[in-house]
C-alpha positions in Angstrom: 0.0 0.0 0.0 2.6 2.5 0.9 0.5 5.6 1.2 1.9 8.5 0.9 -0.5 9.8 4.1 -0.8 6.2 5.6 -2.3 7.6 8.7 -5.9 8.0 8.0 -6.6 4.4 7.3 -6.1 1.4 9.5 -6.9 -2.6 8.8 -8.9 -5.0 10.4 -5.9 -6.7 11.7 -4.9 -2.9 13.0 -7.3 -2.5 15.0 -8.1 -6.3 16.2 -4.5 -5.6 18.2 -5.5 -2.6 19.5 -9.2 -3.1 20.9 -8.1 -2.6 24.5 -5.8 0.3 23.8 -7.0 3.2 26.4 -6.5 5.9 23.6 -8.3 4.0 20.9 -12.1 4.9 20.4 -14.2 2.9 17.7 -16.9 4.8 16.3 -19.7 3.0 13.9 -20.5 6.1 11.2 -23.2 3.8 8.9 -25.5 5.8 7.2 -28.5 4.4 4.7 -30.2 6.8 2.1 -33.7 6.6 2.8 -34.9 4.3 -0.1 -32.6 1.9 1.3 -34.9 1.2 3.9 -32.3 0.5 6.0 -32.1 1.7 10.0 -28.4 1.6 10.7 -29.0 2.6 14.6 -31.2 -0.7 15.0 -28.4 -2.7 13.1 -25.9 -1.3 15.3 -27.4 -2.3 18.7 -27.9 -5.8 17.0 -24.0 -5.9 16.5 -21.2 -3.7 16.7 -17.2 -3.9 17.2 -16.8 -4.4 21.0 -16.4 -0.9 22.3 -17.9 1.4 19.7 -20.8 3.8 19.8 -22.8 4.8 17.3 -22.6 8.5 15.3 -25.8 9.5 13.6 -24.7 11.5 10.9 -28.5 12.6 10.5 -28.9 13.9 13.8 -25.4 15.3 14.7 -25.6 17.5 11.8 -27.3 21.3 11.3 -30.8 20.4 11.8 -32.3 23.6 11.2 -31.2 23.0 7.1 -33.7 21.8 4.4 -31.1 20.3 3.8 -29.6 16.4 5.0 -26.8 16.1 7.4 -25.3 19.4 7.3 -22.4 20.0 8.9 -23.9 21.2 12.6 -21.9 24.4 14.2 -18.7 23.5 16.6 -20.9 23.8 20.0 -23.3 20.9 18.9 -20.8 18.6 17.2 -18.3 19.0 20.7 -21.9 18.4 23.0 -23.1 15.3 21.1 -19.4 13.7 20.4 -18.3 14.3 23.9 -22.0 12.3 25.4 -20.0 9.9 23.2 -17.0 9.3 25.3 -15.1 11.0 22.4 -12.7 13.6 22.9 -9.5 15.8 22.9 -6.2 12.8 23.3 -8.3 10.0 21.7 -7.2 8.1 18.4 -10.7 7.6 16.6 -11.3 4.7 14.3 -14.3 4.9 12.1 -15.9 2.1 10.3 -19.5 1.1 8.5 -21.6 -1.3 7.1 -21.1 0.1 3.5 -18.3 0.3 3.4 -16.8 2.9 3.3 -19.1 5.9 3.0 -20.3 6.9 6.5 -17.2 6.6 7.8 -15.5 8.8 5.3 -18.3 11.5 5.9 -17.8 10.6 10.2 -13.5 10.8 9.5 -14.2 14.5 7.1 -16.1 15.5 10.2 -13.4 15.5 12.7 -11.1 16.7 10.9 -13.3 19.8 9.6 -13.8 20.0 13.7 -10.1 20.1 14.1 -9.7 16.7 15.7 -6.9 15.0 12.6 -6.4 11.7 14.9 -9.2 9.9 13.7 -9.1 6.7 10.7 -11.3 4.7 8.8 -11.0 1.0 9.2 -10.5 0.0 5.6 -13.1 -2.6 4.6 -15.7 -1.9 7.2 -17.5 -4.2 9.1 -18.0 -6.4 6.4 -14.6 -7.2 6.2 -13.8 -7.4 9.8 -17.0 -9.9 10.1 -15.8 -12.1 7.3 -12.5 -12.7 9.2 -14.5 -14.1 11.8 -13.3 -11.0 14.3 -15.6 -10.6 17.1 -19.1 -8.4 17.1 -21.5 -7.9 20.1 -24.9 -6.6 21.0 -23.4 -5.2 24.4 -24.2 -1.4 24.6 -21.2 0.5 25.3 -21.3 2.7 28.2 -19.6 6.2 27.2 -17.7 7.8 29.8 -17.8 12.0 28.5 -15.0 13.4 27.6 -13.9 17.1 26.5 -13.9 17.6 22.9 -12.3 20.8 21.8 -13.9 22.0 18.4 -12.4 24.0 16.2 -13.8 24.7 12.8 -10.9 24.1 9.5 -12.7 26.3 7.2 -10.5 25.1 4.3 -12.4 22.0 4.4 -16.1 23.2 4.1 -17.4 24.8 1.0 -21.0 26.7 0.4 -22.7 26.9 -2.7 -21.5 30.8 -2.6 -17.6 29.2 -2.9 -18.7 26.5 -5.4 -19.5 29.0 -7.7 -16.6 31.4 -7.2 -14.7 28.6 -7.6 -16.2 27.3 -10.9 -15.6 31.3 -11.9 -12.0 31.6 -11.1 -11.1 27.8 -11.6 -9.0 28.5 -8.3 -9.8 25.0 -7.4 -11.0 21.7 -8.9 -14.4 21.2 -8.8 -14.8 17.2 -8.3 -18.4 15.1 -8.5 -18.4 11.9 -7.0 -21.2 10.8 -8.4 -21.9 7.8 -10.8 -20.5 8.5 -14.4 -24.7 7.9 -15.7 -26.0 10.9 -12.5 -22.8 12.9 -13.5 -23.9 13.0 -17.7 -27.4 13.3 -16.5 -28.6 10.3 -18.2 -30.7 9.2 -15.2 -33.1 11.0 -12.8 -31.3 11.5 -9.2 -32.3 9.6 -6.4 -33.6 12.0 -4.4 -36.9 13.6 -5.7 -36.9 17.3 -7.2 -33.4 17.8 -8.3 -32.1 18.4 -11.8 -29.7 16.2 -13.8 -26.7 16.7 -14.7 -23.6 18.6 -13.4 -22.0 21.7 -12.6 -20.3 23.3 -15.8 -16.6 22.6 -15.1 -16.7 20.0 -13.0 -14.8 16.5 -13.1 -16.0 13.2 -11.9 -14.7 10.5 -10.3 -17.3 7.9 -8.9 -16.1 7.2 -5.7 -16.6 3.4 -6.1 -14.3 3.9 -8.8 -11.7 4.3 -5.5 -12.8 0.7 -3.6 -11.5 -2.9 -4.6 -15.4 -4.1 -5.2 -14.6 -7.0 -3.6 -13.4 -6.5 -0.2 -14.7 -3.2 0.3 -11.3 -1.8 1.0 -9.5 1.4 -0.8 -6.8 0.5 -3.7 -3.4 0.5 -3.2 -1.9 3.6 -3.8 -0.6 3.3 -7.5 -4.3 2.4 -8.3 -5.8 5.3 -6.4 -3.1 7.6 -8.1 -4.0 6.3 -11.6 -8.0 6.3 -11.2 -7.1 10.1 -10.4 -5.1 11.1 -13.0 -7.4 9.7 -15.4 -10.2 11.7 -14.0 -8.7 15.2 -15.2 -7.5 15.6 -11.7 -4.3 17.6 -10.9 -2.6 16.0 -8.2 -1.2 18.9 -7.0 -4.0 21.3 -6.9 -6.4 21.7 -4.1 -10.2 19.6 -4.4 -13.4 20.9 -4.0 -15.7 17.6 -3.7 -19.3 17.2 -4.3 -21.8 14.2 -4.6 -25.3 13.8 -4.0 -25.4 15.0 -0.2 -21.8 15.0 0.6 -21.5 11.7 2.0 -19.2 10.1 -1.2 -17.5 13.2 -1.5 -15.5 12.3 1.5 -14.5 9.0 0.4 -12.7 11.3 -2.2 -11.2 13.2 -0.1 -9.8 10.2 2.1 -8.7 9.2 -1.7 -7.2 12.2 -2.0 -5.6 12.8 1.5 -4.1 9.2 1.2 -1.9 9.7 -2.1 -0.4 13.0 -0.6 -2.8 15.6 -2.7 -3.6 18.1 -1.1 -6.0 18.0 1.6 -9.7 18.3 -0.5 -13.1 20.5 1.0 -16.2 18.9 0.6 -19.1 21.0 -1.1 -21.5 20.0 1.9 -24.8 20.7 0.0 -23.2 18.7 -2.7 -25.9 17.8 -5.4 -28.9 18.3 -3.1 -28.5 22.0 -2.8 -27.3 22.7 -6.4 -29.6 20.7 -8.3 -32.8 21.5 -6.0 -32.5 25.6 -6.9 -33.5 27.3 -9.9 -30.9 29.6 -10.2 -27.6 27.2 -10.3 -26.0 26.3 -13.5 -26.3 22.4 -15.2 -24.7 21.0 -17.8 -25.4 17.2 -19.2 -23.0 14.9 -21.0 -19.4 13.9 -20.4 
């Protein structure tokens, strides 16, 4: 593998020798769109990694926004995360059921909060269930902790930046989208928006960036050449985007793990821009 930024991803065998560490915390990120009919709270209490708790992207998030799982302001992320037994000294290892797009989204999270200790267990729980490693239905009892917040504004952007940036071309605008959403061949999931994509944009499917096998990210020449042949510069700064700015992030852990610089996520991502009236959409490549 040989990242260039190996620290923001760990394996299952990682963290199977370090699940009684005292500075390790396991967080379970999962998160179902809502056609997926899926309740990933109820699947967590059913079975988790010994020790982790559960981070509902849903609910810590803005909650005053129309739109889904906004990035909530620095006092409520530090007041929910800390409730979780998470805070400031703690090593934070995030994994799904996916995988890997919750935790991505949970790992952009703390880092946009300031918190850059934090990794996603590469392959999820999938992975870490089909090598027989052990899953309970005990609840883990949090013990609260201080969280210091601090919001890294280079790595949140509003629709008000998206479109400077797709003025100026100061930074790479990147969809992470599937290639057919990204053309607008086919209607978006989500109910009201436009097709297509933003005029200038690049897109790189983030399954395009997981062995669909196992789950688990490519090596690192594979991650570098799915890249390249996107249009990305390497060694220009990402704007991300994707349908609510979940995928986005598993771009930017793309990204952040080949020694690119470290990419902002567009956190209305599709939802916002192709819900208004007044944005601009382009279809085809």
């Amino acid at each position: 593998m040989s990242y260039a930024r190996p620290d923001a991803l760990v394996s299952t065998e990682w963290l199977a020798a370090h699940l009684d560490a005292p500075d390790i915390r396991i967080v379970d990120g999962s998160f179902y769109l809502p056609a997926q009919n899926r309740d990933p709270r109820a699947e967590f209490v059913n079975q988790h990694i010994p020790g982790a708790v559960f981070f509902d992207i849903d609910e810590i998030a803005d909650t005053t926004s129309p739109l889904p799982h906004m990035l909530p302001s620095p006092e409520k992320f530090s007041s929910r995360v800390r409730k979780l037994g998470l805070g400031d000294g703690n090593k934070i290892i995030v994994y799904d059921t996916t995988p890997m797009t919750g935790a991505c989204r949970v790992w952009w999270m703390f880092r946009a909060m300031g918190h850059k200790d934090v990794a996603v267990l590469d392959g999820g729980l999938p992975k870490w269930m089909a090598e027989g490693r052990p899953v309970t239905d005990d609840p883990t009892p949090p013990r609260e902790r201080h969280f210091t917040a601090r919001l890294d504004n280079t790595l949140v952007r509003s629709i008000d930046d998206v479109r400077v940036l797709l003025d100026g071309k100061r930074e790479q605008v990147v969809d992470a989208r599937a290639a057919n959403r990204f053309r607008g061949e086919v209607p978006e999931p989500r109910a009201g928006l436009r097709s297509g994509h933003m005029p200038g944009a690049l897109n790189l499917p983030y399954n395009d960036l997981l062995n669909a096998k196992t789950g688990t990210m490519l090596p690192d020449a594979e991650l570098k050449a799915r890249i390249k042949a996107s249009g990305i510069d390497p060694a220009k700064k990402v704007t991300a985007s994707c349908g609510s700015g979940v995928t986005a992030c598993v771009v930017g852990l793309a990204l952040y793990l080949t020694g690119a610089p470290e990419a902002a996520i567009y956190d209305g991502s599709w939802t916002e821009w192709g819900g208004r009236a007044d944005t601009p959409i382009v279809t085809g490549p």
